[in-house]
Residue, then its C-alpha position, 0 to 999 in steps of 0.5 A: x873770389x873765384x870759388x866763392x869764398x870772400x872775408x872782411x877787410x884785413x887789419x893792419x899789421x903791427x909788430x914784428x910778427x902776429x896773427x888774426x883770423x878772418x871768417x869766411x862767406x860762401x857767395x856773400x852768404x844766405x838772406x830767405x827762406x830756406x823752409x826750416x825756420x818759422x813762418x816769421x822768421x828769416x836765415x841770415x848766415x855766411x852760407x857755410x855753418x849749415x854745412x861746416x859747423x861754426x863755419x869757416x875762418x881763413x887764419x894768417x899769421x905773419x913774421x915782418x922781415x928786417x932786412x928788406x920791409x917784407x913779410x912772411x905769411x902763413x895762411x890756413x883755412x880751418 
C-alpha cells in the first residue's frame, strides 16, 4: 500500500501447492471524468490499463511444507 498498489482478498490455500492471481488498482483506481469519454458516460477503472495494457496482476503461487505447516511463496507482478 505504500506505493499505491492494492488487490482483493487473497483466497484460501488449498492442496499441497497452487497458484492464483490477483489484479491489481493503483490508489483504488479511477471514477470521472477524465476528458476522452462522451459527455454521458463515466471511466471506471483499476488506474493501471490506461498506462499497462490489461493492467497489472500480482500472481503467487505457493508449495505448503510438510514438515513444520509452513509454506513457500513465490510472488511476481506482471
Amino acid at each position: 500500500m505504500k506505493i499505491g498498489l492494492t488487490f482483493d482478498e487473497v483466497p484460501q490455500m488449498e492442496g499441497a501447492s497452487g497458484s492464483f492471481e490477483l489484479p491489481l488498482t493503483l490508489f483504488g483506481g479511477r471514477y470521472g471524468k477524465v476528458g476522452t469519454e462522451q459527455p454521458d458516460e463515466i471511466t471506471k477503472d483499476d488506474g493501471i490499463s490506461h498506462i499497462v495494457e490489461g493492467g497489472l496482476a500480482l500472481k503467487i503461487q505457493y508449495d505448503m511444507m510438510p514438515n513444520n505447516n509452513s509454506c513457500k511463496l513465490f510472488a511476481k507482478v506482471e
